[in-house]
C-alpha positions in Angstrom: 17.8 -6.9 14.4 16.4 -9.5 11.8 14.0 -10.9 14.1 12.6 -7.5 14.7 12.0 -6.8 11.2 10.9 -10.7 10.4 8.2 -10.4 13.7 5.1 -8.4 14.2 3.5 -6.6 16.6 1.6 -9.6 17.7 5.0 -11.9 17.7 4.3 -14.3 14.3 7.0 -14.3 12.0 6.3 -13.2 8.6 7.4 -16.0 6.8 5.6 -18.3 10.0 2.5 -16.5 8.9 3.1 -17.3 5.2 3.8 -20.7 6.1 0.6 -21.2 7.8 -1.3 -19.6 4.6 0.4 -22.0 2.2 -0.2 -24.7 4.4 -4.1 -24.0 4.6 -4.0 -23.8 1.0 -2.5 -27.1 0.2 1.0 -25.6 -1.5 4.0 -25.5 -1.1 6.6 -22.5 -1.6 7.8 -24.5 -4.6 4.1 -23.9 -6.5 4.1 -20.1 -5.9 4.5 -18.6 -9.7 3.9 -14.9 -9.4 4.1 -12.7 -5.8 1.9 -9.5 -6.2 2.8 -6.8 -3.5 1.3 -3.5 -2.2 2.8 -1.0 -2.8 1.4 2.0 -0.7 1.2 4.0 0.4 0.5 2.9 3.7 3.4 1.6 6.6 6.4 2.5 5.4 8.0 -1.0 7.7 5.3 -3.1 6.4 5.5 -1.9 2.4 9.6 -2.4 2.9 9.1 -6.2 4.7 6.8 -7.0 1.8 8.7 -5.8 -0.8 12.3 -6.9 0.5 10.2 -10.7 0.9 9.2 -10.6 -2.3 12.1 -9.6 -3.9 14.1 -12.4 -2.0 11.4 -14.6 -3.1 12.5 -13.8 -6.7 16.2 -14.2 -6.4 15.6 -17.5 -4.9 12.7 -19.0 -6.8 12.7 -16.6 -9.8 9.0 -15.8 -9.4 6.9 -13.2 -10.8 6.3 -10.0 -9.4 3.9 -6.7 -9.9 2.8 -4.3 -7.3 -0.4 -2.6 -6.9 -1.1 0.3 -5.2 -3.3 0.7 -2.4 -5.4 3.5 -3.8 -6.1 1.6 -6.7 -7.1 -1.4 -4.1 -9.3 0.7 -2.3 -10.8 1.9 -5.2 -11.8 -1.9 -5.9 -12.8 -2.4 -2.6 -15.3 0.8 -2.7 -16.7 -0.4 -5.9 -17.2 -3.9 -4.4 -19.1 -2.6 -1.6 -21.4 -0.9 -3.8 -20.3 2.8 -2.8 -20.9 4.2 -6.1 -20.3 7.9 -7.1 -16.6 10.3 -7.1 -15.2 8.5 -4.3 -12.2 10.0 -2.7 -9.6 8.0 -1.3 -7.9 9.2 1.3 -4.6 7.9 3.5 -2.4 9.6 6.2 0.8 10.8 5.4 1.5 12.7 8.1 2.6 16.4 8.8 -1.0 17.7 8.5 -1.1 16.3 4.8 -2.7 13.3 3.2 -2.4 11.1 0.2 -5.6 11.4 -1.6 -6.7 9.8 -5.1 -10.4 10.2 -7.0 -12.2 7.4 -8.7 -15.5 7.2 -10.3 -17.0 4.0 -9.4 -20.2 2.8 -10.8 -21.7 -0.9 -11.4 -19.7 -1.6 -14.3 -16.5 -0.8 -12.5 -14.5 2.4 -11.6 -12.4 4.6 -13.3 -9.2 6.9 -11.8 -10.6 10.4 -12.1 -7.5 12.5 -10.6 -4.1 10.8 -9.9 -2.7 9.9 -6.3 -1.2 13.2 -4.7 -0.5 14.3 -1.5 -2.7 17.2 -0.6 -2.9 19.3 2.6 -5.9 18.5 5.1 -7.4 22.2 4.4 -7.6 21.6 0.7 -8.9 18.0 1.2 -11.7 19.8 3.7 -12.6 22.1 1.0 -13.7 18.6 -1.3 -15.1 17.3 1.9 -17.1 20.2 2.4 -18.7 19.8 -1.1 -20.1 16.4 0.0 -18.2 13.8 -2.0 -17.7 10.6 -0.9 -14.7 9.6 1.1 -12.9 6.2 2.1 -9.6 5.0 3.3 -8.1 3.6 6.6 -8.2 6.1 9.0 -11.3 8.4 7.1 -13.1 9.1 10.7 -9.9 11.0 11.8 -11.1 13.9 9.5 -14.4 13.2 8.1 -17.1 11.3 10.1 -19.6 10.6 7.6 -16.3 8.8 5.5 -16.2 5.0 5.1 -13.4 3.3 6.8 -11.7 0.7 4.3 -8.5 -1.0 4.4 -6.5 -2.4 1.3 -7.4 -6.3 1.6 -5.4 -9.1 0.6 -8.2 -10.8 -1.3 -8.6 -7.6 -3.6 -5.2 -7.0 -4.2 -4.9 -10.5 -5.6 -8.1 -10.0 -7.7 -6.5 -7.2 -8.9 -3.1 -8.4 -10.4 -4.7 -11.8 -11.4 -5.6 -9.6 -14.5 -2.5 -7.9 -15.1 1.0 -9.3 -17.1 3.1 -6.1 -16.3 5.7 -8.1 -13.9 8.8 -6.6 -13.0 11.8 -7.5 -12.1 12.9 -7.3 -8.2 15.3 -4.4 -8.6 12.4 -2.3 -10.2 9.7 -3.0 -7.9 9.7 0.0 -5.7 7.1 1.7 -2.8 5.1 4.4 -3.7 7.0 7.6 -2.3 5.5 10.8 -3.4 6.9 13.1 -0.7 10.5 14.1 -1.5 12.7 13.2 0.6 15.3 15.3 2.5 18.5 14.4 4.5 20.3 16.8 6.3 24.2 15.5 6.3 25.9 15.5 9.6 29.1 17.7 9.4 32.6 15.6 9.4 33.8 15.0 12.9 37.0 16.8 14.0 40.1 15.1 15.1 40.5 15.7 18.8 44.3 16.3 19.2 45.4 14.6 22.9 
């Protein structure tokens, strides 16, 4: 079971591939002062792995840690790329719905225009349908003319390089905005023999 979680899809370990980062770097584990994760939404396997790692990584080393989300990487990355304008970002979450943040991105930076939410895909159209601009990983599903962008790395460290709000393992947590709903099984009955 733990070598299912630790592998992915293409059979490298995570901490293998970390290894092989830190090694092309020049550090060790030992140097690593601050761990910034993503938070989602996105893969809810991949935002737990990260997030379990880093936490790990703070018990045992007693780094730092802040998580970003990726709306607010996209956001970066749209305004990096010069896509300037209300720019919608826009990520699956399933059930005919999606999680959709606006920004206004210019030159000078971008600003968060209307919070991260999920919406349906018909009220989402209706935005569409007014011609705003709209990016995120799987944009083309719904809106052709959208521009496909994926949360990187490299922006995601750009981005908490200027923050200070670390938190402690315990508190860092993925970015859930559906409720969610268990139905409990009912107690089994003793079979009398």
């Amino acid at each position: 079971m733990a070598e299912a979680i630790e592998t992915g899809a293409d059979g490298t370990s995570t901490i293998g591939l970390i290894e092989k980062t830190l090694a092309g770097a020049g550090l060790a584990r030992e140097q690593i002062e601050v761990i910034a994760v993503g938070l989602g939404p996105g893969s809810y396997t991949g935002i737990r792995v990260a997030l379990a790692l880093a936490q790990g990584w703070q018990l045992a080393r007693g780094v730092k840690l802040l998580g970003v989300s990726s709306a607010e990487c996209l956001a970066a990355q749209a305004q990096a790329e010069e896509i300037f304008g209300r720019v919608n970002i826009v990520i699956d979450a399933q059930r005919d719905e999606v999680y959709l943040a606006s920004y206004e991105t210019s030159s000078r930076g971008w600003q968060e225009t209307r919070p991260l939410r999920i919406v349906s895909l018909a009220e989402a159209q209706t935005r569409a349908d007014a011609g705003e601009i709209w990016v995120g990983p799987e944009v083309n599903r719904w809106w052709p003319k959208g521009k496909i962008l994926f949360p990187a790395a490299a922006t995601l460290g750009q981005l908490a390089a200027g923050r200070n709000d670390f938190v402690s393992g315990d508190k860092l947590a993925p970015i859930y905005l559906r409720e969610t709903s268990f139905v409990k099984t009912p107690p089994l009955h003793p079979t009398v023999f």
